[in-house]
C-alpha positions, -999 to +999 in steps of 0.1 A: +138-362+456+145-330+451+154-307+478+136-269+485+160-250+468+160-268+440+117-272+437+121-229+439+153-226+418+131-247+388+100-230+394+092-197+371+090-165+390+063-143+377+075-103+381+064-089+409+046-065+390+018-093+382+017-104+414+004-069+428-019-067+397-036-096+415-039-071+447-051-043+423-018-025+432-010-003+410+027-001+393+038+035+399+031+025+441+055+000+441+089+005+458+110-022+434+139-043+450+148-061+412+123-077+392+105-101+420+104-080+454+089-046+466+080-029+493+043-013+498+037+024+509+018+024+541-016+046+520-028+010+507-039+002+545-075+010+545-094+006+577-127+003+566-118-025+536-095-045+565-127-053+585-143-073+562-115-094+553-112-129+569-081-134+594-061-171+600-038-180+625-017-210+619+002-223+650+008-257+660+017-279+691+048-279+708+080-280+685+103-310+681+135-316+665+113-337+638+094-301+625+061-294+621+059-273+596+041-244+600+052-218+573+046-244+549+014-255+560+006-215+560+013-213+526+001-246+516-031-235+528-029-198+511-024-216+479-056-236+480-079-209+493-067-192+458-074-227+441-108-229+453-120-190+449-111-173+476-090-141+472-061-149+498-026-133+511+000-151+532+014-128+556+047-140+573+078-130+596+114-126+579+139-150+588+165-146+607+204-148+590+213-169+626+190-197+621+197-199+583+234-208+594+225-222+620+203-252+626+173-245+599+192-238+567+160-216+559+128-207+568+108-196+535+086-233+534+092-264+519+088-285+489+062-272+468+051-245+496+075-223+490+080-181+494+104-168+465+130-159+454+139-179+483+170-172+483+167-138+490+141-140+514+166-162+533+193-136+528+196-098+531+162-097+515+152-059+517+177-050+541+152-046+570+170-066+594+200-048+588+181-013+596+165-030+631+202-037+638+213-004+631+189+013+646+193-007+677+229+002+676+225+034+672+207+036+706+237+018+720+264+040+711+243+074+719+242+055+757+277+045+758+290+082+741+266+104+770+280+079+795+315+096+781+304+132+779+314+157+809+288+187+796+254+168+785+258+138+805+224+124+819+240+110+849+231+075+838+243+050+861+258+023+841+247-009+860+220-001+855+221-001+812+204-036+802+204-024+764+234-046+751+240-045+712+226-070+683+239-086+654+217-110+632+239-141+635+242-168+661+273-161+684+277-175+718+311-156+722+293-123+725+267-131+747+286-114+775+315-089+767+332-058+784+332-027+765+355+005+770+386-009+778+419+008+767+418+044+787+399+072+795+393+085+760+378+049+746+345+052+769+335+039+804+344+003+809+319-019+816+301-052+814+275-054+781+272-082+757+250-091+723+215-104+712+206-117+679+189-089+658+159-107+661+159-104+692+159-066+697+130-042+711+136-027+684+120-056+662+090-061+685+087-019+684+087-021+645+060-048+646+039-032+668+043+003+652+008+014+633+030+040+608+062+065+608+049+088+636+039+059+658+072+041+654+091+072+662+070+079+696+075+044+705+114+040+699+116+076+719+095+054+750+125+027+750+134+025+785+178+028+787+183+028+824+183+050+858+199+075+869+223+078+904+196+090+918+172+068+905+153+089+877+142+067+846+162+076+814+146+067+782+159+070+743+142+105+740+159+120+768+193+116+743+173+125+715+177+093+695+143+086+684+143+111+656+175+091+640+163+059+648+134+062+628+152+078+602+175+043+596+137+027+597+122+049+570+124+021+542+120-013+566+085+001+576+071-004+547+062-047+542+077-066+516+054-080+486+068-118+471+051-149+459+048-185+466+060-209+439+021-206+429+019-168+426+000-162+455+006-131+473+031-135+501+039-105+522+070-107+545+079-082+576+096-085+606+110-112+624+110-115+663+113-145+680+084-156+698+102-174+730+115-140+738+092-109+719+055-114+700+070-140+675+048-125+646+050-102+616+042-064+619+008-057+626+011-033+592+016-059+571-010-079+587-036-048+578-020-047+545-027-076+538-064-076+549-070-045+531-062-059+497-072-094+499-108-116+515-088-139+535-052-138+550-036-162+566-003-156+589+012-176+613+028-171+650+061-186+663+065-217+677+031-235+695-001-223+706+015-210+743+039-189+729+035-175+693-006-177+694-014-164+733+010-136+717-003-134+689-040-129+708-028-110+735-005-085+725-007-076+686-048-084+681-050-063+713-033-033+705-039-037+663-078-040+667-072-077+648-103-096+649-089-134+640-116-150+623-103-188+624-072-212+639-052-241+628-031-262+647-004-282+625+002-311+638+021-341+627+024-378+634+064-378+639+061-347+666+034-365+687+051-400+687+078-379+699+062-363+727+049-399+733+083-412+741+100-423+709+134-412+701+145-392+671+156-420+651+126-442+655+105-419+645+098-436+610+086-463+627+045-472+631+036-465+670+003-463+678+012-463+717+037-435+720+011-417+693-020-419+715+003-407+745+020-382+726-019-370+715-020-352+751+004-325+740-023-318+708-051-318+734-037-287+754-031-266+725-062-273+712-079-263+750-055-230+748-072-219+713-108-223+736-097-198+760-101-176+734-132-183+717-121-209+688-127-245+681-097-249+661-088-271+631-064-296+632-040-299+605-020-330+604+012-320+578+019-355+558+053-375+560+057-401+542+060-420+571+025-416+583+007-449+583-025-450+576-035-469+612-017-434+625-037-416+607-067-430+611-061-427+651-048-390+652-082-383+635-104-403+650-088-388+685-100-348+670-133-364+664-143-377+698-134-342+709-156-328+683-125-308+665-120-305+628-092-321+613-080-322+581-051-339+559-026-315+543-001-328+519+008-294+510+042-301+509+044-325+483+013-310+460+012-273+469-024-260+472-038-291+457-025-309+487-045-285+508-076-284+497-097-305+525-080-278+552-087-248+531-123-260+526-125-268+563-106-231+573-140-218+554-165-237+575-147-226+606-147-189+594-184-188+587-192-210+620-179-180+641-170-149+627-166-128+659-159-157+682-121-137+697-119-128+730-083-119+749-068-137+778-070-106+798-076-076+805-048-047+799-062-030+833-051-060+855-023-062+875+011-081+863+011-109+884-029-115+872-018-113+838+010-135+844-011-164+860-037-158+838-010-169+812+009-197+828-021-215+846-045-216+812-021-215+779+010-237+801-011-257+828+009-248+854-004-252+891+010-218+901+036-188+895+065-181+916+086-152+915+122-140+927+129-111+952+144-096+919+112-102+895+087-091+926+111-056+928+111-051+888+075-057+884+068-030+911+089-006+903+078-007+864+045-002+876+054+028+898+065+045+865+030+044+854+037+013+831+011-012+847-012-013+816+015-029+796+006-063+776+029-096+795+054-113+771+068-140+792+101-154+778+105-190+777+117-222+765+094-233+734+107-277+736+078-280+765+045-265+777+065-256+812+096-235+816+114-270+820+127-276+784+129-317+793+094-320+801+077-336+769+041-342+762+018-325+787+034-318+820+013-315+850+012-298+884+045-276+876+057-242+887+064-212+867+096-196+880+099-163+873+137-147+875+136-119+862+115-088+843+121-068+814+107-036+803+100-030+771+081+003+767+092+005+730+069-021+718+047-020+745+053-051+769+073-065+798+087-093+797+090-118+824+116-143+818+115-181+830+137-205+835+172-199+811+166-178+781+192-174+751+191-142+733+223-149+716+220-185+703+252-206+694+257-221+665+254-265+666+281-288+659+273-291+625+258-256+612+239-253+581+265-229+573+289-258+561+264-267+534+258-237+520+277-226+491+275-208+454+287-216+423+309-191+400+274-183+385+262-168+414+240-196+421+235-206+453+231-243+473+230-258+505+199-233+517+163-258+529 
């Protein structure tokens, strides 16, 4: 069998030219990166053409270490809407260099639902998340220099600087470092530390950002820290913005690829969605509607996280109307959250699979909350028996859900055909079904609940002395109409990473809040978050190698 790499490195790459052709992009408006990626100028959004186009989410239930395979399934499912008449764009974050070397290897698809060049999707790409970690840099060393300055200095008191710097690889030695050491003239010593790039307000700013003037007001609204006497500093009071956006001039713009098919794939931004929104930019999320009749895009991670994000924060502040949902689903994952261990996982189990269907039944009673019967797409293994299969669907049934086979992995958009024809039904059966969790206008702690009790399950939300101040004093800056962007584990429904399947009758604890003014959201955190992951025993890293062609192996 062969492995991803090798299914994109054998595939023909069309030039990118041909694929815009297909968007009726003309040649002269393409920013080229090579022969097969470019960037597209912010003029091809067009308001009145992105309201007619049709608008998927893909999410899934709660991840395991099995997979579920939601980028593939998203452009399996892309693919076959282009197979079967439909004019359609897949729309997808960036990766991220940590997880690359890290634990996934890569995060472009699979098999025969693919993005490429894969490659350099993987890689340095564009160079976009190398801007965001500039740019968030920059920000850094502006605070740490005025800290420094004797004429010019804001007075900022430095315990009470939460902006630590980035870096887009997975190091658990720099979670928490002390900076300024070595004398007077080297800066102000004091205790910082790193986040992964992806990880920055500076991503979820770029992602929510509608175009250059936007982005620029909303890096100068980064919150920095308070003064002695307890006045709010933000990034435009040391006149950072204007450089900021100037490193951000290019990585604004989305990135135009293919899939192994030639459909349209555009790529932009990445944040992580236990921490930030966990979806691309909402520009290239227009882009994509303006030139295409459907688009289909994903969300990080399951329904709780990624998709009540997805809903609540960028289809509230882009005007997004999402038209239909899938949930990816897969017999492995739900045996898993019906008890069986990774290694059994091969094995038939129709008992730990009709347990494990609990988990699928909460995701698909979040997507309700907001106006969707959603369909259920269950990603093929060639371990699926057919008694599994035949259960899992017959389960979706007797709660009146579509569900669909997708064996997109193996066949490309010919594996996907049933779920694209399905995703069409769904689309006409409610065009204008989308209504939010909340209300911007309510207060935190209703937005919060709103949140934990009906997307998590929980019984109730608890909060620390430290959490109650923070969430009054951001509102006594005027900042209560923010969107909530509650940070937490994504192995469980809870905030407990060890509870499995559907947990019941927990508490939300939450430690701590975060303002991030940037992109427009605080963020609660609970339970223990990592913004710096670490890299595992065995990092994909050590697989990864290139030949003295140039060509490269070990990425999947």
């Amino acid at each position: 069998m062969k492995s991803d790499i090798e299914i994109a490195q054998g595939t023909k790459i069309q030039p990118i030219v041909n694929i815009a052709k297909k968007l009726n992009i003309k040649e002269d408006d393409l920013e080229l990166y090579g022969k097969y990626k470019a960037k597209l100028p912010l003029k091809l959004i067009d308001e009145k053409k992105l309201k007619k186009a049709q608008l998927i989410l893909v999410t899934a239930i709660t991840p395991t270490p099995a997979g579920e395979g939601k980028t593939t399934t998203s452009i399996g499912l892309a693919q076959a809407l282009n197979k079967i008449g439909k004019k359609t764009t897949v729309v997808l974050r960036e990766p991220s260099l940590g997880p690359v070397f890290g634990i996934k290897g890569g995060a472009a698809g699979g098999g025969h639902s693919q993005v490429i060049p894969m490659e350099d999707i993987n890689l340095h790409f564009t160079g976009d998340m190398s801007a965001v970690e500039k740019a968030h840099n920059l920000l850094a060393a502006l605070i740490d220099n005025n800290l420094q300055l004797k004429k010019g200095n804001l007075g900022i008191d430095p315990r009470t600087v939460e902006w630590k710097r980035v870096m887009d690889m997975n190091d658990r030695s720099l979670r928490n470092t002390v900076i300024g050491l070595g004398g007077p003239k080297q800066g102000v010593p004091r205790e910082t530390g790193f986040y992964i790039t992806a990880a920055s307000e500076v991503m979820a700013t770029l992602c929510m950002a509608k175009d250059l003037p936007d982005l620029k007001k909303r890096l100068g609204n980064i919150f920095v820290g308070y003064t002695y006497d307890d006045k709010p500093i933000f990034a435009r009071d040391l006149k950072a913005e204007g450089a900021m956006t100037a490193l951000l001039k290019d990585a604004i713009n989305p990135n135009l690829v293919q899939t192994l098919e030639g459909t349209p794939a555009i790529i932009h931004g990445g944040p992580f969605a236990n921490i930030a929104q966990g979806t691309n930019t909402i520009i290239a999320t227009k882009m994509g509607m303006s030139l295409s009749e459907y688009v289909v895009t994903e969300a990080g991670f399951a329904s709780e996280l990624g998709a009540e994000k997805f809903f609540n924060i960028k289809a509230q502040f882009g005007g997004l109307k999402p038209n239909a949902v899938v949930i990816v689903a897969t017999i492995r994952a739900l045996k898993y959250h019906g008890g069986v261990k990774l290694v059994d996982l091969q094995n038939e189990d129709l008992s730990a699979l009709e347990k494990g269907l609990e988990n699928l039944d909460k995701h698909i009673e979040n997507m309700e909350h907001y106006g969707f019967l959603p369909v259920v797409g269950i990603n093929k293994f060639t371990s699926d028996t057919d008694a599994e299969v035949e259960l899992l669907k017959k389960h979706c049934d007797g709660l009146g859900i579509t569900v669909a086979l997708n064996d997109s992995w193996a066949k490309g958009g010919d594996g996907a055909i049933e779920l694209a024809e399905k995703v069409v039904e769904a689309v006409s059966d409610c065009p204008t079904c989308f209504k939010p969790l909340y209300k911007l206008n309510w207060s935190f702690e209703d937005k919060i609940a709103a949140i934990a009790t009906k997307m998590y399950g929980a019984k109730n939300v608890e909060y620390t002395v430290v959490a109650k101040n923070k969430l009054k004093k951001i509102t006594d800056l005027g900042f209560g109409d923010l969107a909530v962007c509650i940070a937490k584990t994504q192995k469980s429904l809870s905030d407990d990473p060890k509870k499995k399947g559907r947990p019941r009758d927990f508490t939300v604890k939450i430690r701590d809040v975060e303002l991030s003014s940037g992109a427009g959201f605080i963020v609660p955190i609970a339970g223990t978050i990592m913004r710096m992951p670490g890299l595992p025993s065995v990092p994909s890293a050590e697989k990864i190698d290139v030949d003295e062609n140039g060509n490269i192996t070990g990425l999947f």
